[in-house]
PDB file of N, H, CA, C and O in Angstrom:
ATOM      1  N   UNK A   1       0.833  -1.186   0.000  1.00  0.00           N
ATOM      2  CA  UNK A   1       0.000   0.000   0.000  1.00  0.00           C
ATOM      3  C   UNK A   1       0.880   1.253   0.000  1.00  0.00           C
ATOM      4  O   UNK A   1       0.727   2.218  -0.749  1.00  0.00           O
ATOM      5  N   UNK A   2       1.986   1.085   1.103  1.00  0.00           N
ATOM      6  H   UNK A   2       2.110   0.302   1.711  1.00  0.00           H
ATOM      7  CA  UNK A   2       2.798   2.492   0.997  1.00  0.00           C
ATOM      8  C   UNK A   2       3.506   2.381  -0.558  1.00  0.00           C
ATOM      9  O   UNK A   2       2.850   3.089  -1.322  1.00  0.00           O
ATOM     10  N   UNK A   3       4.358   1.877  -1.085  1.00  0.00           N
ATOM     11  H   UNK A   3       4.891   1.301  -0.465  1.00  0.00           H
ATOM     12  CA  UNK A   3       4.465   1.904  -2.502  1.00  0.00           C
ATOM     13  C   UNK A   3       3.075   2.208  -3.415  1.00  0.00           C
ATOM     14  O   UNK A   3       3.334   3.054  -4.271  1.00  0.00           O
ATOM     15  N   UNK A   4       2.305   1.957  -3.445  1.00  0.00           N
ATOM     16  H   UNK A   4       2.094   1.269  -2.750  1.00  0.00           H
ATOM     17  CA  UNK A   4       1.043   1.802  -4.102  1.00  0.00           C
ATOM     18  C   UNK A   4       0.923   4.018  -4.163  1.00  0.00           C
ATOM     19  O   UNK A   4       0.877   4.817  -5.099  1.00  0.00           O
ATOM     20  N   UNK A   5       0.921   4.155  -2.809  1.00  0.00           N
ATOM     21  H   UNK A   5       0.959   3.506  -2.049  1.00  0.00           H
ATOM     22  CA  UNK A   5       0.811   5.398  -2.673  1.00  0.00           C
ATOM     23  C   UNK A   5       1.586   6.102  -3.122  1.00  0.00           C
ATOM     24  O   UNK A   5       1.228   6.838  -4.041  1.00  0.00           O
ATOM     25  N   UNK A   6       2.834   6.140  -2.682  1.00  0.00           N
ATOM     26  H   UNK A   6       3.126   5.542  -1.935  1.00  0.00           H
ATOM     27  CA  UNK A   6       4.347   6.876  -2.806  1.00  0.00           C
ATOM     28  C   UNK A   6       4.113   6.830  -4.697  1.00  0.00           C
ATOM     29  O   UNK A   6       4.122   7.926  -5.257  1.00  0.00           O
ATOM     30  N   UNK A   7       3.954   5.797  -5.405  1.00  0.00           N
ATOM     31  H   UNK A   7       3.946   4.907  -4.950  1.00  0.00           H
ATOM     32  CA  UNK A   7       3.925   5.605  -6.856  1.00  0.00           C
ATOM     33  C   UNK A   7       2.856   7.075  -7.440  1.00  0.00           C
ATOM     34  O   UNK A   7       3.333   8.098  -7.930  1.00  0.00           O
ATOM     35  N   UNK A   8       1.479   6.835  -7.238  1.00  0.00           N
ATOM     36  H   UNK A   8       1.091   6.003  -6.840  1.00  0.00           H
ATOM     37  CA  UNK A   8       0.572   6.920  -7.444  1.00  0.00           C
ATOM     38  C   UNK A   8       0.326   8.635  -6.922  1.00  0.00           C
ATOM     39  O   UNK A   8      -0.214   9.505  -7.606  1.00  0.00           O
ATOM     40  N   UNK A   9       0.726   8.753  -5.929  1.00  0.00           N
ATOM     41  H   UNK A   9       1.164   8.046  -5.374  1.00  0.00           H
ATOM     42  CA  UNK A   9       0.042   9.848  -5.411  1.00  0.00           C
ATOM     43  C   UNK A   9       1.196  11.168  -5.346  1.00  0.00           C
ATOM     44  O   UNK A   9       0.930  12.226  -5.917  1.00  0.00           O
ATOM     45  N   UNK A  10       2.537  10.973  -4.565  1.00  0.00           N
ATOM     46  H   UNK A  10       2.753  10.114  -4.101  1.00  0.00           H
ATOM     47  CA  UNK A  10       3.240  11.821  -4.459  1.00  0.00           C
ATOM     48  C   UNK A  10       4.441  11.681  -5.763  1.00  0.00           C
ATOM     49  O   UNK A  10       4.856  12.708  -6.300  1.00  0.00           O
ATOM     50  N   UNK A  11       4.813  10.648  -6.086  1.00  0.00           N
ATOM     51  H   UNK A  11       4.476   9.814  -5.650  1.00  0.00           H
ATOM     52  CA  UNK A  11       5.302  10.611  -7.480  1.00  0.00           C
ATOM     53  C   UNK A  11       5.005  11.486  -8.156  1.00  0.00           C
ATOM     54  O   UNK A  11       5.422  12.627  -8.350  1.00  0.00           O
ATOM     55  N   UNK A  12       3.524  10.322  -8.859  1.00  0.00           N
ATOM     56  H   UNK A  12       3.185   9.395  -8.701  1.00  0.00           H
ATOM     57  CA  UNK A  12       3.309  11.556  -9.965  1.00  0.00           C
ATOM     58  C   UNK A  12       3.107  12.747 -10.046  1.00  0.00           C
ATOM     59  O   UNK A  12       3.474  13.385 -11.032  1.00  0.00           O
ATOM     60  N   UNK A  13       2.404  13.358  -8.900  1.00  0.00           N
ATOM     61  H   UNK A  13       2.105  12.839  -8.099  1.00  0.00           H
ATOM     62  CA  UNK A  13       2.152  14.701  -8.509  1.00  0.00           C
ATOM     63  C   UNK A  13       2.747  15.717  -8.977  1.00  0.00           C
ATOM     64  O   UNK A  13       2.567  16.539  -9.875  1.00  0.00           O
ATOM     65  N   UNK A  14       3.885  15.378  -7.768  1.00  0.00           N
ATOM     66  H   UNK A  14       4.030  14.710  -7.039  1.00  0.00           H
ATOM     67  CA  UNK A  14       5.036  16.210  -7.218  1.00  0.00           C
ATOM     68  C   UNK A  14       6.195  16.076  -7.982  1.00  0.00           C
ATOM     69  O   UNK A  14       6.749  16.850  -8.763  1.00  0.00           O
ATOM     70  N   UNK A  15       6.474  14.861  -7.579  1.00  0.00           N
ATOM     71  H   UNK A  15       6.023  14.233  -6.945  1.00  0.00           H
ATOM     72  CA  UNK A  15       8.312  14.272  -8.590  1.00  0.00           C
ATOM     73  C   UNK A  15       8.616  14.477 -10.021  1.00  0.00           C
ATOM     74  O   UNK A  15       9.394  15.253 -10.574  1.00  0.00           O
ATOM     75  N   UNK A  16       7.613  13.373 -10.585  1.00  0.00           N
ATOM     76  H   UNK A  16       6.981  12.743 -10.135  1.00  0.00           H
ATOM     77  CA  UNK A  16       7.525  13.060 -11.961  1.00  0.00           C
ATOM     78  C   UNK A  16       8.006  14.008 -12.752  1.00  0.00           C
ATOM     79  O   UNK A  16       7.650  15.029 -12.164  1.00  0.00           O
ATOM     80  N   UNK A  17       8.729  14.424 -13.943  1.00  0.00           N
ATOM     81  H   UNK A  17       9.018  13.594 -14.420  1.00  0.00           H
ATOM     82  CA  UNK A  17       8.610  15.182 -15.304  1.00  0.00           C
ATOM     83  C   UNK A  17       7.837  14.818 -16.090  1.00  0.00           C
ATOM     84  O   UNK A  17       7.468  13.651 -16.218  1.00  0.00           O
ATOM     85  N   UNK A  18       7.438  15.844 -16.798  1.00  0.00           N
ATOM     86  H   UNK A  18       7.738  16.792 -16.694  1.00  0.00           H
ATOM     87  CA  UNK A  18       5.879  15.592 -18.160  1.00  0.00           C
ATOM     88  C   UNK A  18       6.785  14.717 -19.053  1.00  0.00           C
ATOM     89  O   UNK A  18       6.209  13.677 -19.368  1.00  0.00           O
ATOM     90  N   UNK A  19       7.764  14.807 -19.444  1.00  0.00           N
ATOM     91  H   UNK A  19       8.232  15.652 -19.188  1.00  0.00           H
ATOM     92  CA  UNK A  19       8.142  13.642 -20.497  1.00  0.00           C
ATOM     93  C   UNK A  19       8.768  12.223 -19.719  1.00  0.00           C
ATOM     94  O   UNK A  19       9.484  11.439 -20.342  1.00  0.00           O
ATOM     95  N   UNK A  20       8.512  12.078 -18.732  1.00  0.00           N
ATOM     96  H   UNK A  20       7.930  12.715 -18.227  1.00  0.00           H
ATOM     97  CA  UNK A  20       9.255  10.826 -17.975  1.00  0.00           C
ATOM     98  C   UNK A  20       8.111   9.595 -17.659  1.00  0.00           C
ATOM     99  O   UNK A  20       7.166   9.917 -16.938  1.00  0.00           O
ATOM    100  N   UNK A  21       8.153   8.589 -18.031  1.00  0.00           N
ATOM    101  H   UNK A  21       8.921   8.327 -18.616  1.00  0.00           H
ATOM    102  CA  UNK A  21       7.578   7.103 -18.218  1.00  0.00           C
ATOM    103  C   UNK A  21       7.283   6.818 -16.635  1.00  0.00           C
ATOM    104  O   UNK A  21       8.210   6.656 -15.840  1.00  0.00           O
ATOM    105  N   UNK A  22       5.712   6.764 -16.195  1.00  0.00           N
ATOM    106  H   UNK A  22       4.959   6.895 -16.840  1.00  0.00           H
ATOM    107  CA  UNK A  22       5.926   6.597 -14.377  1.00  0.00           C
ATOM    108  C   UNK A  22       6.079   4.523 -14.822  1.00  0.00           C
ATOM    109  O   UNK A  22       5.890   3.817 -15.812  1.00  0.00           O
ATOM    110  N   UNK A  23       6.521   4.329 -13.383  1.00  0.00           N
ATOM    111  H   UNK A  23       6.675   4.903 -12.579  1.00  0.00           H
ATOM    112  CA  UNK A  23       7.082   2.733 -13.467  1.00  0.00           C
ATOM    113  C   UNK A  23       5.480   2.242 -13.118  1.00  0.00           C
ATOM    114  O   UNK A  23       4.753   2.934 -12.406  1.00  0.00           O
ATOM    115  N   UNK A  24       5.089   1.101 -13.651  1.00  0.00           N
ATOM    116  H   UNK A  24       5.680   0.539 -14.230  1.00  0.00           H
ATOM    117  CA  UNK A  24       4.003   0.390 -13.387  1.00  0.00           C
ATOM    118  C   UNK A  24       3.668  -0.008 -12.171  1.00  0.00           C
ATOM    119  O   UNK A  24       4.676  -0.084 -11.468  1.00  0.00           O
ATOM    120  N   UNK A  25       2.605  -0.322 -11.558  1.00  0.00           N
ATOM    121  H   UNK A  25       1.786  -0.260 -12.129  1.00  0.00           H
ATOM    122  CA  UNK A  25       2.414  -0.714  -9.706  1.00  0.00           C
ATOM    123  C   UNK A  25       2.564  -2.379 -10.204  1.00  0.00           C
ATOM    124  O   UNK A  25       2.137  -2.989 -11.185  1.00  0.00           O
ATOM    125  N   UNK A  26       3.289  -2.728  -9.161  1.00  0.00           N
ATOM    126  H   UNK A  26       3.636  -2.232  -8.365  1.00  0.00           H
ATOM    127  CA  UNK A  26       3.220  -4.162  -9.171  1.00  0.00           C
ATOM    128  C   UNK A  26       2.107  -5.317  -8.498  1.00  0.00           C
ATOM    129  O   UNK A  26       1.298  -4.993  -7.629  1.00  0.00           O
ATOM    130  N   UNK A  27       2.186  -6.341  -8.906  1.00  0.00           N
ATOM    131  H   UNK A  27       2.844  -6.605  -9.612  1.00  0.00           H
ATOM    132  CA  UNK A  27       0.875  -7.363  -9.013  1.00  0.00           C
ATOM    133  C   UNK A  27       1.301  -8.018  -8.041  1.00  0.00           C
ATOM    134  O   UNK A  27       2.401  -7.868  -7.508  1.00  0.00           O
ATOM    135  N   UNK A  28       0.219  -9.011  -7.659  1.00  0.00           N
ATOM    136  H   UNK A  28      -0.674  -9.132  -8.093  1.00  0.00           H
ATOM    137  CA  UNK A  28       0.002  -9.616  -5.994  1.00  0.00           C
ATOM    138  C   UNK A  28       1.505 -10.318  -6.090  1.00  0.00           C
ATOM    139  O   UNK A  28       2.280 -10.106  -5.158  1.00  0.00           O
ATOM    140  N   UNK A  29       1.888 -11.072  -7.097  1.00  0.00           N
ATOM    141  H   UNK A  29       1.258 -11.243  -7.854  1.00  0.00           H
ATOM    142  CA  UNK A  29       2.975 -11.732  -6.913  1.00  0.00           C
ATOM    143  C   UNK A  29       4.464 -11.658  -6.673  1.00  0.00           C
ATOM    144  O   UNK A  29       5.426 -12.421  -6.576  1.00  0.00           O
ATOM    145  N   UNK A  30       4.188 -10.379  -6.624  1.00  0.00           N
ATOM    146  H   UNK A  30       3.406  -9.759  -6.703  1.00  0.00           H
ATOM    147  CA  UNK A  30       5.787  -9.511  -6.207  1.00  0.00           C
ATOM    148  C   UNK A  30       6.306  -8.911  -4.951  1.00  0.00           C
ATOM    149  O   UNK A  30       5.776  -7.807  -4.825  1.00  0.00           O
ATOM    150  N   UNK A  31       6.794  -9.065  -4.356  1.00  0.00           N
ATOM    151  H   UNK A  31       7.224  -9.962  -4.458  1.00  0.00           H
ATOM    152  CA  UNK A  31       7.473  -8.224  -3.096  1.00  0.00           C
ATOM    153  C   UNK A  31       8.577  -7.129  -3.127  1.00  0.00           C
ATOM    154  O   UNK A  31       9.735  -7.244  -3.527  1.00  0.00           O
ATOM    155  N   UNK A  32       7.856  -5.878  -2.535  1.00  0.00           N
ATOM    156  H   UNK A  32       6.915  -5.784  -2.209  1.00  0.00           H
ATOM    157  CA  UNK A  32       8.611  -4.674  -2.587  1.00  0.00           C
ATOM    158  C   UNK A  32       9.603  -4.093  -1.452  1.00  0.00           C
ATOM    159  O   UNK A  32       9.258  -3.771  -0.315  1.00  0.00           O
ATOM    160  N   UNK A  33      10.376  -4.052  -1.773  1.00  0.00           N
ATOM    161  H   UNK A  33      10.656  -4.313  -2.696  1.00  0.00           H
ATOM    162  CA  UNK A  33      11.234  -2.893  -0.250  1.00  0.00           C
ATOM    163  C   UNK A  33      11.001  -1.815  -0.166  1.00  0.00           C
ATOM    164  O   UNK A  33      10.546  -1.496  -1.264  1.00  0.00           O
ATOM    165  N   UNK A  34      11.015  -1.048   0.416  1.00  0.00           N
ATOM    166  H   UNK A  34      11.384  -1.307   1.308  1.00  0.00           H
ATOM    167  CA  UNK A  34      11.262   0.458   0.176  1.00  0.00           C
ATOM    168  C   UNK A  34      12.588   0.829   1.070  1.00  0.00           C
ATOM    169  O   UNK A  34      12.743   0.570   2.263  1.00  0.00           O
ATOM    170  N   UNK A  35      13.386   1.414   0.308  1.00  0.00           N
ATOM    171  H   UNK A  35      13.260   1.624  -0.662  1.00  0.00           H
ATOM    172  CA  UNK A  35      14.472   1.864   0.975  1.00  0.00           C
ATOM    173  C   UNK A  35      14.281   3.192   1.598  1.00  0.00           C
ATOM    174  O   UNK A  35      13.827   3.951   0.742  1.00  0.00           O
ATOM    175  N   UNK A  36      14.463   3.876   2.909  1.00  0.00           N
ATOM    176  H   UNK A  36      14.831   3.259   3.604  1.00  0.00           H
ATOM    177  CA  UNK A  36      14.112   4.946   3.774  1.00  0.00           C
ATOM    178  C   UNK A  36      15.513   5.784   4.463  1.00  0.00           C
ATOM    179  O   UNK A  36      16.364   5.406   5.268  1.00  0.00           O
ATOM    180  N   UNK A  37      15.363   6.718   3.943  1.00  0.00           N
ATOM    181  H   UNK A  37      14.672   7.026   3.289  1.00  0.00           H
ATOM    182  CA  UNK A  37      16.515   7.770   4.897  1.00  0.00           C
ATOM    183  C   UNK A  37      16.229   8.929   5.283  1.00  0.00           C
ATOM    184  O   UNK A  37      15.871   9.894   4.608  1.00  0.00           O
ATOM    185  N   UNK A  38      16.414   8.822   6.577  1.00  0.00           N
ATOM    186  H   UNK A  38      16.705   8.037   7.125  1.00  0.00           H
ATOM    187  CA  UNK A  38      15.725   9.932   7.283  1.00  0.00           C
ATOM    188  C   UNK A  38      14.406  10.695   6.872  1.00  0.00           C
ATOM    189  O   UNK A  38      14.081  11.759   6.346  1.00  0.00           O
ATOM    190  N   UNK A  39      13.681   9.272   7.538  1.00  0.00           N
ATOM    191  H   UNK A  39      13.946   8.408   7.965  1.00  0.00           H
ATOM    192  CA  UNK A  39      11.958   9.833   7.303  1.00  0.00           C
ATOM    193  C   UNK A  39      11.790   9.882   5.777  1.00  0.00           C
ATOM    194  O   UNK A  39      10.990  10.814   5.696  1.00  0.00           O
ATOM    195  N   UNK A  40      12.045   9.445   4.382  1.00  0.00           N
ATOM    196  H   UNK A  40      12.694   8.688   4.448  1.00  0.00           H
ATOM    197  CA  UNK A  40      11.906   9.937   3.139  1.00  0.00           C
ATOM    198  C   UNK A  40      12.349   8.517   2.228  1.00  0.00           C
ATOM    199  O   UNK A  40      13.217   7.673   2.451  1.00  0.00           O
ATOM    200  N   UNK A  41      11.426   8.644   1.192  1.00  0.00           N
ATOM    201  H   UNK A  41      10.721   9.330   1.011  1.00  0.00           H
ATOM    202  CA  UNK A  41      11.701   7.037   0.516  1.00  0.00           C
ATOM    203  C   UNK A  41      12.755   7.349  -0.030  1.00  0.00           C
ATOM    204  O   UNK A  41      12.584   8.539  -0.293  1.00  0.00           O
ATOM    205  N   UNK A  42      13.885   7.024  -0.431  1.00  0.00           N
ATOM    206  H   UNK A  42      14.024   6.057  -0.217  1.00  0.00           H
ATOM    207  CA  UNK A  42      14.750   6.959  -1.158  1.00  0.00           C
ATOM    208  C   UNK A  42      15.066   6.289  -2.476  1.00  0.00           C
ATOM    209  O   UNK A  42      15.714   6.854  -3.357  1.00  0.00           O
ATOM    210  N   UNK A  43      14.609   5.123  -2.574  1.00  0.00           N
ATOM    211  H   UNK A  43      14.083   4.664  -1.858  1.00  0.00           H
ATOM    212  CA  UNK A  43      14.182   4.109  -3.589  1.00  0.00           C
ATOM    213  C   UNK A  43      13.252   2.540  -3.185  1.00  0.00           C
ATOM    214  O   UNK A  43      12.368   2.326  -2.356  1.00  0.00           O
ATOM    215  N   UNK A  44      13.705   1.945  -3.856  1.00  0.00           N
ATOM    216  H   UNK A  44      14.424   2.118  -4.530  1.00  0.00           H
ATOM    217  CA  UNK A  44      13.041   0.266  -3.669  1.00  0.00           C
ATOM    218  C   UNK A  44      13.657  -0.408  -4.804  1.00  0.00           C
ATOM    219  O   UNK A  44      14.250   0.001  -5.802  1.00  0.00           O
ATOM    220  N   UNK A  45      13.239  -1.961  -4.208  1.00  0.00           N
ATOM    221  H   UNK A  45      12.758  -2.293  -3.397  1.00  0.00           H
ATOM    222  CA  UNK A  45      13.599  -2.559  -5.198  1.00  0.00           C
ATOM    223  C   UNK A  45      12.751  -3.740  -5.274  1.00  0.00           C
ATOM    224  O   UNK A  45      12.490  -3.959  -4.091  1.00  0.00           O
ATOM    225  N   UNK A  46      12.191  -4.593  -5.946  1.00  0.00           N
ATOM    226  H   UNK A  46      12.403  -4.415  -6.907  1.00  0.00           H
ATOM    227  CA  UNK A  46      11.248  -5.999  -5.998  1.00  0.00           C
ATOM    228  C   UNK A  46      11.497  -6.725  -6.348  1.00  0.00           C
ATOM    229  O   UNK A  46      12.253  -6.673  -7.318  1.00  0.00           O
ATOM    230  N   UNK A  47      11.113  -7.821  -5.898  1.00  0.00           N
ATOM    231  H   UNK A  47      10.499  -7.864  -5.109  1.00  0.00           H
ATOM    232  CA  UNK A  47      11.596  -9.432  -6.419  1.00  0.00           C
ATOM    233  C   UNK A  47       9.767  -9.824  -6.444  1.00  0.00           C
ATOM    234  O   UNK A  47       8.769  -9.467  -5.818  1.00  0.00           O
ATOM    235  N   UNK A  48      10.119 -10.815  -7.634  1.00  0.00           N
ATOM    236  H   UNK A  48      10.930 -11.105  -8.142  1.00  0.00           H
ATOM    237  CA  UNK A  48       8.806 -11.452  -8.059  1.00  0.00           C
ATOM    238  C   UNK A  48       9.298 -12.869  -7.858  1.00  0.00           C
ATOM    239  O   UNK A  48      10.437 -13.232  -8.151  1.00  0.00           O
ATOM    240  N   UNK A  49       8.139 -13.827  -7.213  1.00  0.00           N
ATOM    241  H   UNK A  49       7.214 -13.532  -6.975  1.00  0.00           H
ATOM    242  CA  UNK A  49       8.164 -15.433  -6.887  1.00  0.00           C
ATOM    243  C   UNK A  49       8.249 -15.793  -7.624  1.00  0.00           C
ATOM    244  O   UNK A  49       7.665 -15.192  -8.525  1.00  0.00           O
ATOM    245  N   UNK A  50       9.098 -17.222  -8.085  1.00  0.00           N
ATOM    246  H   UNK A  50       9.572 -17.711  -7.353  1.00  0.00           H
ATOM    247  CA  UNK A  50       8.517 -18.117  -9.236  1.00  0.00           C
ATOM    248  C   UNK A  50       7.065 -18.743  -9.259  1.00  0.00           C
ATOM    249  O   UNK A  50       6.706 -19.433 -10.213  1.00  0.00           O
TER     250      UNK A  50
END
């Protein structure tokens, strides 16, 4: 859900550039990290199950 959000809501908003490709939300079968520094996402990364 926090990825879901962070993607979706303050990404595109705020972050994003008008010519820049947003990354797709990922499907039940994947697991996300979010990497955090000082209070603030920094990145992530996901692994999908076989």
């Amino acid at each position: 859900i926090v990825l879901y959000v962070l993607n979706r809501i303050i990404y595109r908003t705020v972050e994003m550039d008008s010519n820049e490709v947003p990354f797709l939300c990922h499907g039940e079968d994947v697991f996300a990290k979010i990497l955090w520094k000082n209070g603030e996402a920094v990145g992530f990364y996901s692994v999908k199950s076989k």
